[in-house]
N, CA, C and O atoms as a GROMACS GRO file, in nm:
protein
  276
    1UNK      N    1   0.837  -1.969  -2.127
    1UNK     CA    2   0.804  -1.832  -2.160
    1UNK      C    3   0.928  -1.746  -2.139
    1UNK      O    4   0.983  -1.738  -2.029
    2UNK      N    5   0.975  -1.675  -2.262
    2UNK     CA    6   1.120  -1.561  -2.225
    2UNK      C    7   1.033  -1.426  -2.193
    2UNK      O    8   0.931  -1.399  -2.256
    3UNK      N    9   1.077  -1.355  -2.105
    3UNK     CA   10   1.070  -1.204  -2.082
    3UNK      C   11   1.094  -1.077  -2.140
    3UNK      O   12   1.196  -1.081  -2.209
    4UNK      N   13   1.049  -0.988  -2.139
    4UNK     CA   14   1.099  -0.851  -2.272
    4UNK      C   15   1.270  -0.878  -2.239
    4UNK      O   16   1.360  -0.899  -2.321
    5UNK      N   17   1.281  -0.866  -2.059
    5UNK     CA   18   1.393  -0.881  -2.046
    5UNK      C   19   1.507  -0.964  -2.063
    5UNK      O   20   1.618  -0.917  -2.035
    6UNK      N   21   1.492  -1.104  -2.114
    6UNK     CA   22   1.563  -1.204  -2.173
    6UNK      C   23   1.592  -1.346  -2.089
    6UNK      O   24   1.667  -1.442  -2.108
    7UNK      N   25   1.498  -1.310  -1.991
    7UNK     CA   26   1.459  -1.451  -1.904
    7UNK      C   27   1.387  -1.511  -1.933
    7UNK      O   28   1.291  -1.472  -1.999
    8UNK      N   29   1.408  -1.660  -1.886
    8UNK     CA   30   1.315  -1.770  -1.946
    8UNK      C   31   1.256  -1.805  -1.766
    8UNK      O   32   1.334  -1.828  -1.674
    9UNK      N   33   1.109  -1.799  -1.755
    9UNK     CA   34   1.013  -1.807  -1.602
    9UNK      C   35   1.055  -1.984  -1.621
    9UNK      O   36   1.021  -2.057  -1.713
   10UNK      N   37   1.125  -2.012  -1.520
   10UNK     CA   38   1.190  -2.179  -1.462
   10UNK      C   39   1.025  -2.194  -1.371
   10UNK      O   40   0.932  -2.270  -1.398
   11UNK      N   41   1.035  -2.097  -1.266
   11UNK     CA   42   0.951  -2.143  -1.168
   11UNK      C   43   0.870  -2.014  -1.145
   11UNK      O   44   0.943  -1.915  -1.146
   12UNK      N   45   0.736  -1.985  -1.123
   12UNK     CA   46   0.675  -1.856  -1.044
   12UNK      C   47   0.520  -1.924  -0.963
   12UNK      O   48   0.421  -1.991  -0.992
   13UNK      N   49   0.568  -1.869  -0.873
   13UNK     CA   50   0.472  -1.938  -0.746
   13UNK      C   51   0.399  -1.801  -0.641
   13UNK      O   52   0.445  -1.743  -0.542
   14UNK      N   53   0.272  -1.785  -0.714
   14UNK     CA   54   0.191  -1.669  -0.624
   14UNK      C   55   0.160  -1.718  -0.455
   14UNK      O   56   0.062  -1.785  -0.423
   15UNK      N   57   0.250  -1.677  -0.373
   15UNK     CA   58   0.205  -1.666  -0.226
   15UNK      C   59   0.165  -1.594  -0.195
   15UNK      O   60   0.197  -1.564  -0.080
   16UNK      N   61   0.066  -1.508  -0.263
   16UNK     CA   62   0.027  -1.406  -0.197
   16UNK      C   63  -0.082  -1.471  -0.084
   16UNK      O   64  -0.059  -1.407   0.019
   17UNK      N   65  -0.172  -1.553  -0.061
   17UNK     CA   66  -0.253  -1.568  -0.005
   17UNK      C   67  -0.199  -1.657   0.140
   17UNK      O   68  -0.235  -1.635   0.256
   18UNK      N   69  -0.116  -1.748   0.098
   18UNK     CA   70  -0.023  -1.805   0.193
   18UNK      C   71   0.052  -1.714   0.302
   18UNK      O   72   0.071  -1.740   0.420
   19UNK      N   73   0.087  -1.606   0.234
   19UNK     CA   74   0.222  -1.540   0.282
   19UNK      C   75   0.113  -1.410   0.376
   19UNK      O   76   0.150  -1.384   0.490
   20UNK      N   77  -0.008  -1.343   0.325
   20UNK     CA   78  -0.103  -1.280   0.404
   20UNK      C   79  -0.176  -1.414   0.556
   20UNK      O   80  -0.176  -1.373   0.671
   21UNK      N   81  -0.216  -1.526   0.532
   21UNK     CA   82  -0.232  -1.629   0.641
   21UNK      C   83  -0.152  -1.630   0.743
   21UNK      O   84  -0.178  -1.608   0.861
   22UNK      N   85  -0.041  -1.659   0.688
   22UNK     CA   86   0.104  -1.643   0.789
   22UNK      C   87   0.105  -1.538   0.868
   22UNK      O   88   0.112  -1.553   0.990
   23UNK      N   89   0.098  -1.409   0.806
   23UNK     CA   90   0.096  -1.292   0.862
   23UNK      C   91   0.024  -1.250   0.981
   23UNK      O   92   0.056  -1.179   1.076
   24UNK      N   93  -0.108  -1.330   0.942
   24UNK     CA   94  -0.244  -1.359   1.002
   24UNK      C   95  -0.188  -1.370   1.143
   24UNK      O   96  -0.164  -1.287   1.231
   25UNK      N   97  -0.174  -1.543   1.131
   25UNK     CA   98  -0.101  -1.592   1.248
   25UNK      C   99  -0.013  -1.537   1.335
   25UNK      O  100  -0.069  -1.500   1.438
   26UNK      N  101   0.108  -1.517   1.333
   26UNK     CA  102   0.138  -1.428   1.333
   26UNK      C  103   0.137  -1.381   1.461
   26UNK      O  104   0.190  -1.410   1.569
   27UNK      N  105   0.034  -1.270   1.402
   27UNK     CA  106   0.032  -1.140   1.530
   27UNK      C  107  -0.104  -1.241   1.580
   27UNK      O  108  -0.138  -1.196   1.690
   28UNK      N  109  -0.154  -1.307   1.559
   28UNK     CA  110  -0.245  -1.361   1.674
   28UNK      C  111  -0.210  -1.453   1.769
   28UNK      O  112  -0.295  -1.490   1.850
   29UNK      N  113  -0.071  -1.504   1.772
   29UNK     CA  114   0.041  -1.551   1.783
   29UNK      C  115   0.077  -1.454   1.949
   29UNK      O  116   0.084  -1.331   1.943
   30UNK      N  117   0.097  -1.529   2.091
   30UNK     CA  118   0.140  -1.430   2.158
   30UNK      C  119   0.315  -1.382   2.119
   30UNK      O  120   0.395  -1.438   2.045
   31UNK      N  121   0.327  -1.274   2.191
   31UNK     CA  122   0.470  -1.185   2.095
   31UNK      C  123   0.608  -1.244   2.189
   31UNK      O  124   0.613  -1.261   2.310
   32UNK      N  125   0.684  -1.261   2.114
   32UNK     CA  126   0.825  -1.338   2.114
   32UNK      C  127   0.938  -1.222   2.109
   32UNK      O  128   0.980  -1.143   2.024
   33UNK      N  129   0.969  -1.255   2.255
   33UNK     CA  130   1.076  -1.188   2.230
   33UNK      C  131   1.178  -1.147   2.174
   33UNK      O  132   1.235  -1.043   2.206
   34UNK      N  133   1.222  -1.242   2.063
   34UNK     CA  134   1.281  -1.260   1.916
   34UNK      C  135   1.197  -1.235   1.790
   34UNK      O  136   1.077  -1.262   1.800
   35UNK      N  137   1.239  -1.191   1.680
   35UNK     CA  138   1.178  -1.199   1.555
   35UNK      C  139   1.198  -1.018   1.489
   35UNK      O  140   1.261  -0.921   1.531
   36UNK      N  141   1.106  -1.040   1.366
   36UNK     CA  142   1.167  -0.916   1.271
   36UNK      C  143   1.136  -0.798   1.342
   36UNK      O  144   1.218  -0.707   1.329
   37UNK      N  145   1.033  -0.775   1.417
   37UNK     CA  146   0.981  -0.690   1.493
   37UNK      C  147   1.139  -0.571   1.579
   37UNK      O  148   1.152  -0.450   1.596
   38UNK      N  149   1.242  -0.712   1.617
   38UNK     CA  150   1.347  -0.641   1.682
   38UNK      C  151   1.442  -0.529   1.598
   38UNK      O  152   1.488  -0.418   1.624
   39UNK      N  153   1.444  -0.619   1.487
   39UNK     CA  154   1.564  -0.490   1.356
   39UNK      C  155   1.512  -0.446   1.261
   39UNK      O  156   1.586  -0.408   1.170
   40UNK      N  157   1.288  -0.427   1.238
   40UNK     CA  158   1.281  -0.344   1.141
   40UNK      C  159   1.183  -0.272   1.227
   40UNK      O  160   1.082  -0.313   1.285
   41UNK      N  161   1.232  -0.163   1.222
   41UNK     CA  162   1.159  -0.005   1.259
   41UNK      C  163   1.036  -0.039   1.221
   41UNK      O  164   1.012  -0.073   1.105
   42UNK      N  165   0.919  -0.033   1.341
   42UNK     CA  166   0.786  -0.026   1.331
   42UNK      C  167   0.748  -0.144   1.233
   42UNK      O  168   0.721  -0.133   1.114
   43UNK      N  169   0.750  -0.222   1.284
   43UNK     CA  170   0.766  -0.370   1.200
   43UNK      C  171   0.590  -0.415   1.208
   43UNK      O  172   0.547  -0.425   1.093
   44UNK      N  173   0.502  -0.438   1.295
   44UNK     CA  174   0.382  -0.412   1.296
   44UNK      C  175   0.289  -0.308   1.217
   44UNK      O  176   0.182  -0.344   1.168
   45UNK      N  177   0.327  -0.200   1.209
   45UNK     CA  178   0.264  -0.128   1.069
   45UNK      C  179   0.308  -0.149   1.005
   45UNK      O  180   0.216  -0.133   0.924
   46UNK      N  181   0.420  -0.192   0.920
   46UNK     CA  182   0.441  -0.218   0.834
   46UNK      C  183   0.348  -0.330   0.753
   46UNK      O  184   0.274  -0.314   0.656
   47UNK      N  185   0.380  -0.451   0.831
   47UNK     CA  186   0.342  -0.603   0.832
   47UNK      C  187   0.195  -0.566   0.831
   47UNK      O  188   0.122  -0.651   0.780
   48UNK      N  189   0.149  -0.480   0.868
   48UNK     CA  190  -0.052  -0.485   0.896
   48UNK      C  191  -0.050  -0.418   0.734
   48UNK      O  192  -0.145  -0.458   0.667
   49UNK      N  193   0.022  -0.343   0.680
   49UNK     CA  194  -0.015  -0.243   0.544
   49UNK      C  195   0.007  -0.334   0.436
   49UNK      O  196  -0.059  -0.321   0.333
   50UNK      N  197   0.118  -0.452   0.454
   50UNK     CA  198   0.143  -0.559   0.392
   50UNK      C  199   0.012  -0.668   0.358
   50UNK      O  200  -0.037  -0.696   0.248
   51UNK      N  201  -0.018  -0.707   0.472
   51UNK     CA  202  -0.125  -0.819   0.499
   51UNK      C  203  -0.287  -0.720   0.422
   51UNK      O  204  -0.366  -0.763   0.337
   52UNK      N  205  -0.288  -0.621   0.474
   52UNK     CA  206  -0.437  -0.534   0.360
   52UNK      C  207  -0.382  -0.480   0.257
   52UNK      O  208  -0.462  -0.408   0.197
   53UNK      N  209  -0.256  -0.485   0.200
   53UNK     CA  210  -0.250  -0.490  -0.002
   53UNK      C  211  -0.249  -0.617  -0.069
   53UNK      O  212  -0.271  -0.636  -0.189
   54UNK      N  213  -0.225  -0.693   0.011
   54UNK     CA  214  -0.254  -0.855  -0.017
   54UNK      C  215  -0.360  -0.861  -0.020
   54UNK      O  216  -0.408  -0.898  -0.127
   55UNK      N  217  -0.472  -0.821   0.114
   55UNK     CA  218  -0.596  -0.902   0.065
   55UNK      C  219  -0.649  -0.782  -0.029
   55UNK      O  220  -0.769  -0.811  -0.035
   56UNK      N  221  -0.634  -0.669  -0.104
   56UNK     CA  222  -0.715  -0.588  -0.176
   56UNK      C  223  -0.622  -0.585  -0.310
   56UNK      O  224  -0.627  -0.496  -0.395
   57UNK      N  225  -0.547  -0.684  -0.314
   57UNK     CA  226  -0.478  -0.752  -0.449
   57UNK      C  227  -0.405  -0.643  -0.434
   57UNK      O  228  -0.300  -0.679  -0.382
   58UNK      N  229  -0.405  -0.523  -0.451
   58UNK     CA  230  -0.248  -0.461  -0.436
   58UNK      C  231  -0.131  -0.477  -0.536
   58UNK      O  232  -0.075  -0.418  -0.629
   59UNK      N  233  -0.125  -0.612  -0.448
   59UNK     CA  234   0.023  -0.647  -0.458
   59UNK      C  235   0.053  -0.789  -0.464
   59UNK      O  236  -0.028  -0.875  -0.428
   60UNK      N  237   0.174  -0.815  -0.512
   60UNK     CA  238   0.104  -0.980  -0.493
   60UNK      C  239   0.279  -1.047  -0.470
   60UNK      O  240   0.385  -1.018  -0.526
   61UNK      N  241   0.247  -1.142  -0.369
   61UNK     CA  242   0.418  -1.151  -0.342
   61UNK      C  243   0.440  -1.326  -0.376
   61UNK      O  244   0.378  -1.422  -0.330
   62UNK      N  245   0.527  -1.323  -0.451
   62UNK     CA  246   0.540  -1.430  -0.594
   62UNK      C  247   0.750  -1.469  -0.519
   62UNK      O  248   0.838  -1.397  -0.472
   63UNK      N  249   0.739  -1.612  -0.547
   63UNK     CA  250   0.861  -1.664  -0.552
   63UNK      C  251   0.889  -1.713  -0.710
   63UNK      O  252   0.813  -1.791  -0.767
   64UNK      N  253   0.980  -1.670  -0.757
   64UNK     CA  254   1.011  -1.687  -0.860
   64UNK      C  255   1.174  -1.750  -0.925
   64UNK      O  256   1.268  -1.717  -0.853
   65UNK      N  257   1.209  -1.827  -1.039
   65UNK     CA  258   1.317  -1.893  -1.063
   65UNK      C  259   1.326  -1.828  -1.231
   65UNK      O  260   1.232  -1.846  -1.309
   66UNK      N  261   1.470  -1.742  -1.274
   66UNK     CA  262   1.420  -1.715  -1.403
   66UNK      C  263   1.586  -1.719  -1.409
   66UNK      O  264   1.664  -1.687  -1.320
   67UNK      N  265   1.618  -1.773  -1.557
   67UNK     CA  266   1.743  -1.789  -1.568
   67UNK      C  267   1.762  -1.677  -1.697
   67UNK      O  268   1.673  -1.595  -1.718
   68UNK      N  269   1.883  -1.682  -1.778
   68UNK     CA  270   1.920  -1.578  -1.876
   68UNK      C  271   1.887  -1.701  -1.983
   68UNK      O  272   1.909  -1.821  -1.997
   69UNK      N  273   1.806  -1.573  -2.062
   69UNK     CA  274   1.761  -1.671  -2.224
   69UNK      C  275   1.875  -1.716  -2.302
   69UNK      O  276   1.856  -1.779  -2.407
   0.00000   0.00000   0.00000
């Protein structure tokens, strides 16, 4: 499949449901003194606003491989 934009989709892989699980874990997970929490500002609201546009479809967070047509 090429794109309006002139890519041809190699690979596209929806994690959205994977990548909200993880999230899950996670914070139910006791807290580590290491991790993203340390270098992104308010990293817990963030990550909680993340994990409920995932599950209310929102948004959908996709790994993808697209080369030039």
């Amino acid at each position: 499949m090429t794109t309006q934009a002139g890519f041809e989709i190699t690979t596209w892989n929806d994690l959205t449901d994977v990548a909200a699980e993880t999230m899950r874990a996670f914070f139910a997970a006791p807290a580590n003194p290491l991790g993203l929490h340390v270098f992104v500002p308010d990293f817990t609201t963030k990550a909680a606003n993340l994990i409920a546009n995932a599950e209310q479809n929102r948004i959908r967070l996709i790994q993808a491989v697209l080369t030039a047509a």
